[in-house]
Structure formats: structure tokens, C-alpha cells
C-alpha positions in Angstrom: 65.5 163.1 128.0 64.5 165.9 125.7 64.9 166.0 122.3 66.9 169.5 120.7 66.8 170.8 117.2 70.1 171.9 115.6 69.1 175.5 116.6 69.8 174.2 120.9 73.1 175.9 121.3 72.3 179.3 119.4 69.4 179.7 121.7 71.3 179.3 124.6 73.9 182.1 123.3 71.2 184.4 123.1 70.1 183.8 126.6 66.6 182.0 126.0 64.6 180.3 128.9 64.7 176.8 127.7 61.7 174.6 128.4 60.2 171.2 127.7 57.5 171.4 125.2 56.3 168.1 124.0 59.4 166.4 124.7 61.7 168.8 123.2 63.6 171.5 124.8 62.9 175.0 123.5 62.8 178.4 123.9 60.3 179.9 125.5 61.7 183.8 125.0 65.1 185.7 124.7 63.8 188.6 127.3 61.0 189.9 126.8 57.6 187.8 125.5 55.6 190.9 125.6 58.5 193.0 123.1 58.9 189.1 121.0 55.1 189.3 120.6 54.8 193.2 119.2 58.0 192.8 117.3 55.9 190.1 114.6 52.9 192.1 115.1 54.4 195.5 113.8 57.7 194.3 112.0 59.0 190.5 111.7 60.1 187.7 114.4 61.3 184.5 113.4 60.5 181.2 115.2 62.3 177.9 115.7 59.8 175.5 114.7 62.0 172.4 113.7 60.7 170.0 116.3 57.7 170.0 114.0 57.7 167.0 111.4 58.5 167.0 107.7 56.6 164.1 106.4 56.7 163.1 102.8 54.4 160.8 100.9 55.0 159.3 97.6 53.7 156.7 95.0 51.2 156.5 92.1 48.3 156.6 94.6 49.1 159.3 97.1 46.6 161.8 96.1 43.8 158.6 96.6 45.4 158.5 100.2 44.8 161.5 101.3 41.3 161.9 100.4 40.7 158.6 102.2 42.6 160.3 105.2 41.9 163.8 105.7 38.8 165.5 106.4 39.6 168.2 103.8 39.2 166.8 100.2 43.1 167.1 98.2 41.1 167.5 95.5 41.1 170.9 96.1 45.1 171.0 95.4 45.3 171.3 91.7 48.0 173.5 90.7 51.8 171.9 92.4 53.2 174.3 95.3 49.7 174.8 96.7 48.6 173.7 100.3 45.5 172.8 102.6 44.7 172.9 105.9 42.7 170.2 107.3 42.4 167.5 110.2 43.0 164.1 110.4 40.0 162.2 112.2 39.8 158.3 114.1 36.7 156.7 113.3 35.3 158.1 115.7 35.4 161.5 113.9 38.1 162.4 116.8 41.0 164.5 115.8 44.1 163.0 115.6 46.0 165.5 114.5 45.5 169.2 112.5 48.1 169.8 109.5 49.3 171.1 105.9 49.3 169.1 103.1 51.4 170.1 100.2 50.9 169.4 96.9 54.3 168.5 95.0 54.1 166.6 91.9 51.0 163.9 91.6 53.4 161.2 93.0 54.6 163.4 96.2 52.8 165.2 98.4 54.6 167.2 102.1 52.7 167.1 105.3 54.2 169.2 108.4 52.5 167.7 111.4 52.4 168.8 115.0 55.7 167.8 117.5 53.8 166.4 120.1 51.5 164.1 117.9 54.7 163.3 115.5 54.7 159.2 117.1 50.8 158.7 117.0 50.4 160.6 113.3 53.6 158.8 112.0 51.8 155.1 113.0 48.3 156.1 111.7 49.5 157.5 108.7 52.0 154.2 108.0 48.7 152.1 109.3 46.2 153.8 106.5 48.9 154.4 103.1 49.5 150.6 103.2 46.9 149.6 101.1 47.4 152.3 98.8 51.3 151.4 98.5 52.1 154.8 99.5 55.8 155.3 100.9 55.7 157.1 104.2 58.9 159.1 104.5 59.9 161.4 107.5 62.4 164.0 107.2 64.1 164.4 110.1 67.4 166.0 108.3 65.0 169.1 108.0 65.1 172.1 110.2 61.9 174.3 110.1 62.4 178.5 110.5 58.4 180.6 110.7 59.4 184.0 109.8 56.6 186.1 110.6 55.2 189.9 110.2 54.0 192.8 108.0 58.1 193.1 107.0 58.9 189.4 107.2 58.7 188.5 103.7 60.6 191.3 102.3 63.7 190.8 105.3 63.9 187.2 104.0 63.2 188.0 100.0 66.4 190.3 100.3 69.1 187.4 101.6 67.7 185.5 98.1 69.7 185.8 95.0 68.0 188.3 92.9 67.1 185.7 90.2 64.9 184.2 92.8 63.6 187.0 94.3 61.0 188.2 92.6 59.5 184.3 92.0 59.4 184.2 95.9 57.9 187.9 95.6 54.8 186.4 93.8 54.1 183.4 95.8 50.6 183.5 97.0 49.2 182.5 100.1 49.1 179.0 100.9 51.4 178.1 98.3 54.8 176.9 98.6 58.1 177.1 96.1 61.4 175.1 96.3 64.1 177.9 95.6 67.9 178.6 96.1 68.9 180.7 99.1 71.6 182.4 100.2 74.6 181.1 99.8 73.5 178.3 97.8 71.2 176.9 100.7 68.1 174.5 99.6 65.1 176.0 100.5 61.4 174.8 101.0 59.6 178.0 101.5 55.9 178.0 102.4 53.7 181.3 102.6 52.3 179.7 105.8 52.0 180.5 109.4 50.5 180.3 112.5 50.7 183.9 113.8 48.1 185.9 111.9 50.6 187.7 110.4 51.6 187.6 106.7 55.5 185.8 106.4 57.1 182.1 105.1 57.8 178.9 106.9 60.6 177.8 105.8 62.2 174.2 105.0 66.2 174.3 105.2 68.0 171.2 105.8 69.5 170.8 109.4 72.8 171.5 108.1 72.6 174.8 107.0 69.7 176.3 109.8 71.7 177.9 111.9 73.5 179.6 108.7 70.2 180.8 108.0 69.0 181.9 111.5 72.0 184.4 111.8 71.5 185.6 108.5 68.2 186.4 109.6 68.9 187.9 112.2 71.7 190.3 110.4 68.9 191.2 108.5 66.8 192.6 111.6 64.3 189.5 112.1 64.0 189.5 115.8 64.3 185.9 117.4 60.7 185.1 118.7 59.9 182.0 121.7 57.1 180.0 121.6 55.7 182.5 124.3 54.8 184.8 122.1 53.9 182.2 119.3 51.0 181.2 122.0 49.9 184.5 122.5 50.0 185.1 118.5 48.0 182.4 117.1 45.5 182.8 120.1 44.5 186.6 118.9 44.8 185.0 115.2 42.2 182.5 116.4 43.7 179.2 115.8 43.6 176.2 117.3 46.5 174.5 118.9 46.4 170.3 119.3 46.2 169.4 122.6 44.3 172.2 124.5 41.7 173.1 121.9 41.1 169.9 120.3 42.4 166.4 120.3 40.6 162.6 119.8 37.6 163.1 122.0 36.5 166.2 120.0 35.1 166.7 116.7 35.9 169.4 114.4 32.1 170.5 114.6 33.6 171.2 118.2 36.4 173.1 117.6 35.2 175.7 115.3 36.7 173.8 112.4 33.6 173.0 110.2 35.4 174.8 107.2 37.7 172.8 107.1 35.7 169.3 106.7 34.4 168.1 102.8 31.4 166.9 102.5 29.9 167.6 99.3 32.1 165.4 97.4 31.2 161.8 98.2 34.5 160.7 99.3 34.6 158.2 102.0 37.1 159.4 104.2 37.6 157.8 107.6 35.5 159.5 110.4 33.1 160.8 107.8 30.2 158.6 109.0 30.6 159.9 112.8 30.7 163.2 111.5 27.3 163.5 109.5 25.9 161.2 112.2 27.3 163.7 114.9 25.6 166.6 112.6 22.6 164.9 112.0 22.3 163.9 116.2 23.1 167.6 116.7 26.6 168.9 118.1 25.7 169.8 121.8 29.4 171.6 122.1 30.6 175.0 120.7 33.8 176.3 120.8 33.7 180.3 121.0 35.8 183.6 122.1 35.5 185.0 125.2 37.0 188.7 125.8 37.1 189.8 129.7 36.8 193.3 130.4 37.7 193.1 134.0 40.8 192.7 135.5 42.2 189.4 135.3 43.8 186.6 133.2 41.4 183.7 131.4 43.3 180.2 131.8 43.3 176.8 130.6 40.4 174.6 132.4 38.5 177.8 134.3 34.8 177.0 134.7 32.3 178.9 132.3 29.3 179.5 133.2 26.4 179.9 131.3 22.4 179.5 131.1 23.2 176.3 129.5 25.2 174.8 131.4 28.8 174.8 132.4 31.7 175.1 129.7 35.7 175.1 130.1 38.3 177.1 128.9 40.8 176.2 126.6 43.6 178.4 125.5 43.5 181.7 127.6 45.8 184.5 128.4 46.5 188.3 128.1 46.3 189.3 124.3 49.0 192.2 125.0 47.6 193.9 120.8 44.4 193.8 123.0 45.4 194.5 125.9 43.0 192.5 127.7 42.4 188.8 128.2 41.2 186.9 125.8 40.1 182.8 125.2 38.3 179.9 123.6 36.2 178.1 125.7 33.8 174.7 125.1 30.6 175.8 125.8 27.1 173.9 126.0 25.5 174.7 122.3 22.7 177.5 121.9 22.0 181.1 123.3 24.8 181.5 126.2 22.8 184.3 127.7 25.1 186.1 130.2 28.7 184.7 130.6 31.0 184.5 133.6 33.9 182.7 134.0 34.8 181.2 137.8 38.2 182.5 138.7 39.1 181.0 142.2 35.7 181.6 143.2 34.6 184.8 142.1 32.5 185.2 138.9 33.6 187.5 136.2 31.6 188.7 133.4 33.2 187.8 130.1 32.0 188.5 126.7 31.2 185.9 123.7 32.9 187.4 120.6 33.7 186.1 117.3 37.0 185.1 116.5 39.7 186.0 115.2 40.0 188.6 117.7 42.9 190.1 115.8 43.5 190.7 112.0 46.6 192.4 110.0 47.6 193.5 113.2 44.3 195.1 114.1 41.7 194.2 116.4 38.7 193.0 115.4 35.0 194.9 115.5 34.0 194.7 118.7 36.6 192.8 120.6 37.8 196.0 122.2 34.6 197.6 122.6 
């Protein structure tokens, strides 16, 4: 049985494709995913993202927890509203899970893991903060709204009373701000995303989401599935849990060095297996692949390469591209000339740098 956010029913009235992603049934687009997708590129889409998890973490000791837990060092999270991206490793230097830390007060700290890891990141986390007597809290009366675009922050900034508007006007990136929204509503609004494109996630308790969805969509925020979310963060070059990473991969692996601390001395768990890994020397890179042919790039094609075989990972058509696109696992040094094995025939495919789109634009030479 699938698990629905308080959103189910409106996206059923607005004649979504429902599907089951990670054990929760949602939509994958209203009509079009091609229209969904240029809508947040050129103007502002809004997705249902509340089968994500609000977790919160509190006690004297919270900020010692997390730089014994995450890869990234909290350290870096002086001033209260501001976030950080990092992973979560085993041991092993595996990742567990990739999330956001917020920074509340020194006694409170909000994570917003992934909703397919939520049961394996709720036990490791319990697991590690109980020797720091941290209290492990999630929020399930929270619903969770990514409104995303070049006009996203202004369509939402205009439902806020004007005493808060121009306080949510200033928020920087990465940061977040607890604020009043329309109609008295709580809000927890985050200038984060997962599209590339400039916008707020936004924190709104369960009661009061779908209030806040329609007013959205008054305001001309066009409902977006997680089709197009896919095909979003893909051109925005990040990673997504699962098909680009997960336990048996480092983040040397998945293109996510930056986010790892090292310099600081902290003994964080998996930091051992990392500088070990380093030190061994990482015989996997993750990079972008742009085919020029005709043709879509998918999840576990062969890649083929003068160093052996690689896999891709997340693949598709990039429709701001208009070509396909992916990130593929490939054998570390020079590549020398790339194909990828679609049933049977090899096609030539270009490494690029990624991301392959920014600010709505491609990238040098992804088109070319």
C-alpha cells in the first residue's frame, strides 16, 4: 500500500498520472512533462515534495552530532537560517543518504532527507545522536511545496503580507526564514532546490498545504510532476539517491568531493575509508555524457571506453538541450573516445562537464 501526502486528492482533480515512487503515490505530470519542464525553466512550476522528511534535532549537543555524522563539517553554519549540503556516509565511506542541514538556534538544527531513504536515515540517525543525547524528532505533520523558476520567488513573495515581504525578498541562497504567510499560514521557507533554477522550498504544515497550493496556483505557478523534476535536476547536474549514488559508492564517486571536510580534523564516521580510498586512489569517476546522435541515454546502458567499461546512471532527453544527456560511472583516467551500447549498436557520446544547464542556459560546449 502506498503512502499519499495531503496534496493526493488535488492531484487527482487536476488530472495527474499517479505513480508509485518510493512507496508513495505521486504525480508524475498534469499533461504535458515537456510544457511542466519549460514552464520552471522560463517562468515558475511548483512541486509536491511532501513525501520528503522533516527531521528535527535538538539538545545541548546537536551541533557535536552532526560533525560526527555528516561528511560536510556544520561548522560552516554560523549565522541561524543558513543551510549545508552534504552526505551522510557508513563506515565504509558509503552513502547513506544526501541532505540539508539547517541551522536553527544552537540547540535545533532541520534536516529534510530523501523519501525513499526516510526508514534507514531515521534508524542511523536515532543509532548515532544517542550518545550525544540528541532528541531525534520527525515531522510528519509537515507538508513540503518546491516552488521553482526565474519568477518563482516573486509569485510566492506577493501572497506574503507586505510586512514580510521584503524580509523574504532578502533571503540569500541557502538560507532559510520562518515567516507568516497568507492568511496567517506558518511558513518554513528555504531558498533551496533541486531544479537549477532560483525559487523556495517551502515548509507549511499538512493542514494548510492544499490552501497554499491553490493559492499558488491563482497566482500563475504552474503545477509541475516529478517528470519534469527528473529531467530538471539532471541538466542542473545533481545527483539523485538511488541511481547515482547509494552505500556501495563513495562521494569521491559521485562527483561529490566538494562536499566532503577534510581539513578540519573532525572525526566523522566514514572519514577513515575516505582518505584511505583517496590515498589507494579512486578507480571510478562519475561524468556527463551529451549524445549528439539520435537517441535516448538510459539508466544501466554500457559505456564504453579505452579503460574499460562504465554504466550509466541517470539518462534522458534534456528537452533546454534538446538532446540526450547523462551521468555515467566510468573507469578513472583519459576516456579517449566514448560510445555508449544501445541494444547493440555503438553510439558516440561526448564527456562534458556538468552542469550542463545554468540560469536557464546551456552550458559552454554542451550544445556544441
Amino acid at each position: 500500500m502506498t503512502d499519499k501526502t495531503e496534496l493526493n486528492a488535488t492531484h487527482r482533480e487536476l488530472g495527474a498520472r499517479m505513480v508509485d515512487f518510493g512507496g508513495w503515490d505521486m504525480p508524475i505530470a498534469y499533461g504535458s512533462q515537456i510544457e511542466e519542464h519549460h514552464a520552471v525553466r522560463k517562468d515558475a512550476g511548483m512541486f509536491d515534495v511532501s513525501h520528503m522528511t522533516v527531521v528535527d534535532l535538538t539538545g545541548e549537543h546537536a551541533r557535536g552530532f552532526l560533525k560526527k555524522l555528516v561528511a560536510n563539517n556544520v561548522d560552516k553554519l554560523a549565522k541561524p537560517g543558513k543551510a549545508l549540503y552534504t552526505c551522510m556516509l557508513d563506515e565504509n565511506g558509503g552513502v547513506i543518504d544526501d541532505l540539508i542541514v539547517y541551522f536553527l538556534r544552537e540547540d535545533f538544527f532541520r534536516l529534510v532527507v530523501n523519501a525513499a531513504t526516510r526508514a534507514k536515515d531515521l534508524a542511523w540517525i536515532e543509532k548515532q545522536a544517542a550518545a550525544f543525547g540528541v532528541t531525534v524528532r520527525e515531522r510528519p505533520e509537515f507538508g513540503m511545496i518546491a516552488v521553482q523558476g526565474p519568477n518563482a520567488r516573486e509569485k510566492l513573495i506577493g501572497l506574503l503580507p507586505s510586512e514580510v515581504q521584503e524580509k523574504a525578498r532578502k533571503l540569500g541562497k541557502f538560507a532559510a526564514i520562518e515567516v507568516e504567510g497568507p492568511n496567517g499560514m506558518p511558513l518554513f521557507l528555504a531558498r533551496t532546490g533541486y531544479t537549477g533554477e532560483d525559487g523556495f522550498e517551502v515548509v507549511v504544515p499538512n493542514t494548510r498545504v492544499v490552501e497554499l497550493w491553490n493559492l499558488l496556483k491563482d497566482a500563475g505557478v504552474a503545477p509541475a510532476g516529478l517528470g519534469a523534476r527528473d529531467t530538471l535536476r539532471l541538466e542542473a547536474g545533481m545527483n539523485l539517491y538511488g541511481q547515482d549514488m547509494d552505500e556501495t559508492v563513495s562521494p569521491w564517486e559521485a562527483a561529490l568531493a566538494w562536499t566532503i571536510s577534510l581539513d578540519d580534523g573532525r572525526d566523522f564516521i566514514g572519514r577513515a575509508a575516505l582518505e584511505k580510498h583517496k590515498a589507494d586512489g579512486v578507480k571510478r569517476v562519475m561524468v556527463g555524457l551529451v549524445m549528439d546522435d539520435k537517441g535516448v541515454l538510459r539508466h544501466g546502458q554500457k559505456v564504453l571506453t579505452a579503460n574499460g567499461e562504465g554504466e550509466i546512471l541517470s539518462g534522458g532527453f534534456a528537452p533546454t538541450l534538446g538532446k540526450s544527456i547523462a551521468f555515467a560511472r566510468i573507469p578513472a583516467g583519459e576516456p579517449g573516445e566514448v560510445r555508449v551500447d544501445i541494444r547493440g549498436r555503438e553510439v558516440p557520446v561526448r564527456v562534458v562537464k556538468f552542469p550542463f544547464v545554468r540560469d536557464g542556459q546551456p552550458m559552454p560546449g554542451i550544445v556544441d
